[in-house]
KOLVO-637132 format. One record per atom (N, C-alpha, C): residue number from 0; residue in one letter; atom name; x negated, y negated, z negated. Coordinates in nm, 4 decimals, decimal comma. Layout:
% residues N
R  seq  type  atom      east     north        up
R  NUM     a    CA         X         Y         Z
...
END
This chain:
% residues 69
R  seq  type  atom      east     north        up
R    0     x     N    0,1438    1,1368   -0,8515
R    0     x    CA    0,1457    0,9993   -0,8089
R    0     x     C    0,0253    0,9271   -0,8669
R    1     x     N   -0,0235    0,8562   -0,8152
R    1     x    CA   -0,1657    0,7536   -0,8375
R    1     x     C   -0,1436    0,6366   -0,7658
R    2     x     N   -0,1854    0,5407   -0,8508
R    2     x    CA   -0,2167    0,3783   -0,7901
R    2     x     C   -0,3387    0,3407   -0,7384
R    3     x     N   -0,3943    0,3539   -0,6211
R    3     x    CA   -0,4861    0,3248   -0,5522
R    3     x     C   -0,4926    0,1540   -0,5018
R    4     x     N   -0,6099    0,1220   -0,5256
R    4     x    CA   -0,6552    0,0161   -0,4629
R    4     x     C   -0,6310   -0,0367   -0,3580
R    5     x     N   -0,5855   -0,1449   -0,2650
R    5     x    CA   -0,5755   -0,2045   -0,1666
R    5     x     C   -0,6542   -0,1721   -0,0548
R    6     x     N   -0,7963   -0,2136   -0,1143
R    6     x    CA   -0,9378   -0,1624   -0,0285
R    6     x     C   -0,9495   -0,0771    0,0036
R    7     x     N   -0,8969    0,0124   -0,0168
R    7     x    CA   -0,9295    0,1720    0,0430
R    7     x     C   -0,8073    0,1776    0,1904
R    8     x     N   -0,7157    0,0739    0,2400
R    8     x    CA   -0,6293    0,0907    0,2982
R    8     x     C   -0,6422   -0,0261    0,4371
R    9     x     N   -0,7384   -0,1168    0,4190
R    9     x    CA   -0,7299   -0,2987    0,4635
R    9     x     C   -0,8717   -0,3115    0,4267
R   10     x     N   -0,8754   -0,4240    0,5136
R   10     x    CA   -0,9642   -0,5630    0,4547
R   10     x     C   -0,9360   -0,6675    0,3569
R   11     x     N   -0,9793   -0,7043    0,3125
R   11     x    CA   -0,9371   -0,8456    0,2620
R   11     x     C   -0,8729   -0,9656    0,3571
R   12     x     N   -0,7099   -0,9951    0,3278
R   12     x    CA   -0,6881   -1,0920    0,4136
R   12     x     C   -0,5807   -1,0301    0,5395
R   13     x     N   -0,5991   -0,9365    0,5578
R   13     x    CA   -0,5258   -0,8426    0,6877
R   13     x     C   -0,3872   -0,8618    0,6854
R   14     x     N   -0,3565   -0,8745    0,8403
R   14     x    CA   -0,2319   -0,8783    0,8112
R   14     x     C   -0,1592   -0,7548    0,8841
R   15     x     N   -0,0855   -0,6574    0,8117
R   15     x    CA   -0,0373   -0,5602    0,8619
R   15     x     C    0,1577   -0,5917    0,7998
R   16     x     N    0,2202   -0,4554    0,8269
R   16     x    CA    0,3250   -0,3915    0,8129
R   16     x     C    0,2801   -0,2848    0,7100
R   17     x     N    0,3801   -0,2794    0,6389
R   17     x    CA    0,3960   -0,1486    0,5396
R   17     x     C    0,3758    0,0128    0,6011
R   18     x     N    0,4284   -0,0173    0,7660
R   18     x    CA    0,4357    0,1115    0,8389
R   18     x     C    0,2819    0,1219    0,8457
R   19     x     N    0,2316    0,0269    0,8924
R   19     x    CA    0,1160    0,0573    0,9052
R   19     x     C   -0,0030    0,0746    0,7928
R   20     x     N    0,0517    0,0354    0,6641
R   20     x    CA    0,0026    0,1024    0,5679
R   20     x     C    0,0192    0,2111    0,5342
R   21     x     N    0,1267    0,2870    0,5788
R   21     x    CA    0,1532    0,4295    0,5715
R   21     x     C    0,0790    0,5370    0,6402
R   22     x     N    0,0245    0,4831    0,7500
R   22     x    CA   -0,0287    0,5409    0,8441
R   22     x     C   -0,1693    0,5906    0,7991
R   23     x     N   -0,2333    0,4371    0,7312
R   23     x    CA   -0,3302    0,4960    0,6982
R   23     x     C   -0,3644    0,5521    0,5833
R   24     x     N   -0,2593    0,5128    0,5105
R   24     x    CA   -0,2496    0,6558    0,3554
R   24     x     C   -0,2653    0,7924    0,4608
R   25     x     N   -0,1559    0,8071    0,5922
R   25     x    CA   -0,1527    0,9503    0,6163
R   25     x     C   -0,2881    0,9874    0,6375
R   26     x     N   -0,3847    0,9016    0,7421
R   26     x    CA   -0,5089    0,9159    0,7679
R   26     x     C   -0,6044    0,9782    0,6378
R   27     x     N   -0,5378    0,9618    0,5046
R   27     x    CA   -0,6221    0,9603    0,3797
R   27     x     C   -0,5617    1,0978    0,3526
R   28     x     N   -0,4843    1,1542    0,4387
R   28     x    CA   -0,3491    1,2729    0,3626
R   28     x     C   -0,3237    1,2467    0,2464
R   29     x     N   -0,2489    1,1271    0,2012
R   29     x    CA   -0,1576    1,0488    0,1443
R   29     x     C   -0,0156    1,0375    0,1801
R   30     x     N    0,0714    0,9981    0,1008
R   30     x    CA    0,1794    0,9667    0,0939
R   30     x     C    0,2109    0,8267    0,0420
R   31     x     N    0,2259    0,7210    0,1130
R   31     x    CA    0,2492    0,5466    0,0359
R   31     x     C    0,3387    0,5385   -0,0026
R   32     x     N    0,3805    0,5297   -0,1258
R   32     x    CA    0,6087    0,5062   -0,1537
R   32     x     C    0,6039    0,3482   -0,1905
R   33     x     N    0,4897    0,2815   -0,2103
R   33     x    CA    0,5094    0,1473   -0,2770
R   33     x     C    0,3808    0,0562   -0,2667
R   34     x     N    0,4339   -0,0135   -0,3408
R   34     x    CA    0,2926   -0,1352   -0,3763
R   34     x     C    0,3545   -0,2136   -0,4406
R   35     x     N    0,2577   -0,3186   -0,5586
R   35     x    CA    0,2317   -0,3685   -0,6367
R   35     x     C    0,1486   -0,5250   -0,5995
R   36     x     N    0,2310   -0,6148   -0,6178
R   36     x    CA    0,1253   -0,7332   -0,5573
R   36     x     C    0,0083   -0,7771   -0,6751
R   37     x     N   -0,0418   -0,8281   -0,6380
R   37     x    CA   -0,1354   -0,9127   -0,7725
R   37     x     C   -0,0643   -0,9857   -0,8499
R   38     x     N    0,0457   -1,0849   -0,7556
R   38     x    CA    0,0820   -1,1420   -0,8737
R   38     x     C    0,2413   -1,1396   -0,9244
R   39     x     N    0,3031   -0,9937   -0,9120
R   39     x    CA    0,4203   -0,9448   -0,9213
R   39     x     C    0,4324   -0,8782   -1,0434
R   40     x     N    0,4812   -0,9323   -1,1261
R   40     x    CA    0,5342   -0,8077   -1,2441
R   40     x     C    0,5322   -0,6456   -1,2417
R   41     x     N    0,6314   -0,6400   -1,1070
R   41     x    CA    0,6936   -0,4931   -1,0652
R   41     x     C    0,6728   -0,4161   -0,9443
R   42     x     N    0,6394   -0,3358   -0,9181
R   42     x    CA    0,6212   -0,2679   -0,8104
R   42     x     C    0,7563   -0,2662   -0,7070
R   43     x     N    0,7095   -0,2544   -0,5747
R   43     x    CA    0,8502   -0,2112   -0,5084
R   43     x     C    0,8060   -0,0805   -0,4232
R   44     x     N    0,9072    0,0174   -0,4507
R   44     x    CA    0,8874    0,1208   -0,4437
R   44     x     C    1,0315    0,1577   -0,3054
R   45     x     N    0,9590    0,2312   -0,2129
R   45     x    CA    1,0811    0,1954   -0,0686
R   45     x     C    1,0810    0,0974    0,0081
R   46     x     N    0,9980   -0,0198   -0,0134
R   46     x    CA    1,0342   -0,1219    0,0430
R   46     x     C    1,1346   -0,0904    0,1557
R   47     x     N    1,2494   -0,2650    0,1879
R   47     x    CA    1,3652   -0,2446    0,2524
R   47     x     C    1,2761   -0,2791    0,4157
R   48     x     N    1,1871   -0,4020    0,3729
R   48     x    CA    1,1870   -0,4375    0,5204
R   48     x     C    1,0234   -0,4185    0,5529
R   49     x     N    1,0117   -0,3043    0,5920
R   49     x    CA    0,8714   -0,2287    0,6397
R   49     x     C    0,8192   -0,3064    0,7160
R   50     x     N    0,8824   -0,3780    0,8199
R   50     x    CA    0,8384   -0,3583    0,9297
R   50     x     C    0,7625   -0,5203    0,9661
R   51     x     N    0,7717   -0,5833    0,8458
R   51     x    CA    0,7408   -0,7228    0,8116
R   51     x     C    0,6130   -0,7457    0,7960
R   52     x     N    0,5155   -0,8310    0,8918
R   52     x    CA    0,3660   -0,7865    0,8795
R   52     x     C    0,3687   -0,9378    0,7300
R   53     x     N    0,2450   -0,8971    0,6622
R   53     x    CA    0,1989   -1,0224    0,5441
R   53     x     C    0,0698   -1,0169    0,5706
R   54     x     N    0,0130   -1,1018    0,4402
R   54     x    CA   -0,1188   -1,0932    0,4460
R   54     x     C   -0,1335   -1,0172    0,2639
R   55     x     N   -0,2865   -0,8855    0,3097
R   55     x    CA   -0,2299   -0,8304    0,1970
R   55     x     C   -0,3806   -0,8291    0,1172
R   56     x     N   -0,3886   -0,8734   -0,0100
R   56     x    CA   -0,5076   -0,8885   -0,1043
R   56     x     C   -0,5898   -0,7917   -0,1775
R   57     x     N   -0,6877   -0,7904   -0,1560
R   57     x    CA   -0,7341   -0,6750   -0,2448
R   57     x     C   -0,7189   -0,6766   -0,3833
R   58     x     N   -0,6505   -0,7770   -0,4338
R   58     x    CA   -0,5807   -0,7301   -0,5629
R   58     x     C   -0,4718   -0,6900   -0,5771
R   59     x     N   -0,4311   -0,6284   -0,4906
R   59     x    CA   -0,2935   -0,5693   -0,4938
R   59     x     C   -0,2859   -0,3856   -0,4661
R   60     x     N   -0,1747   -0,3489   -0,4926
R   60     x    CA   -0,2206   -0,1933   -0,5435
R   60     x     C   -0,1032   -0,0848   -0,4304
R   61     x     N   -0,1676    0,0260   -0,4159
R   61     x    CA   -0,0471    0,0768   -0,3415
R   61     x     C   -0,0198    0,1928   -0,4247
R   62     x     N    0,1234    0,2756   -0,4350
R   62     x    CA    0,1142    0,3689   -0,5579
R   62     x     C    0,1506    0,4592   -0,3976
R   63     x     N    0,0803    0,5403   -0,3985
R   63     x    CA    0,0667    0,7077   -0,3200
R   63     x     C    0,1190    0,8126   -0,4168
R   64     x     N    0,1731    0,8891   -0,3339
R   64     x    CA    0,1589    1,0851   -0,3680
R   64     x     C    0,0425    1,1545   -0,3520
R   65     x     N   -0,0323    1,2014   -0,3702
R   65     x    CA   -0,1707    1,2301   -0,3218
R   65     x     C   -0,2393    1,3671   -0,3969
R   66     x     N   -0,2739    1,4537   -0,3611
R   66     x    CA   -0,3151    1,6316   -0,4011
R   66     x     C   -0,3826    1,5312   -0,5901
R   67     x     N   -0,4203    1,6407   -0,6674
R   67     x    CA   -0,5364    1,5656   -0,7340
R   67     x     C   -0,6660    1,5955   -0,7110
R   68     x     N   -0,6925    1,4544   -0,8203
R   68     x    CA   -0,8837    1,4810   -0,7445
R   68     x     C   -0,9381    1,5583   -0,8692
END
């Protein structure tokens, strides 16, 4: 497991769905289980409601499954 950067997933500002952050972890052959906002204490890991587009910051983090580097 690794916490990757926002930027590697989005733009700054974008507004997607979680699904569609998944998608492009897969594009990365990644696995997304979570994210981390900038200004959240705690990670949520599963999120319940995927399917909810936001707007998402490049200070915010996504934690992947991912081979190592």
């Amino acid at each position: 497991m690794q916490i990757r950067s926002s930027d590697l997933y989005l733009r700054e500002e974008e507004e997607l769905n979680f699904y569609e952050i998944i998608l492009r972890g897969r594009q990365r052959k990644e696995i997304v289980i979570g994210y981390r906002l900038a200004d959240a204490d705690c990670a949520v890991i599963n999120p319940p409601h995927k399917d909810v587009r936001r707007k998402w910051s490049y200070k915010d983090v996504f934690i992947v499954i991912t081979e190592k580097e």
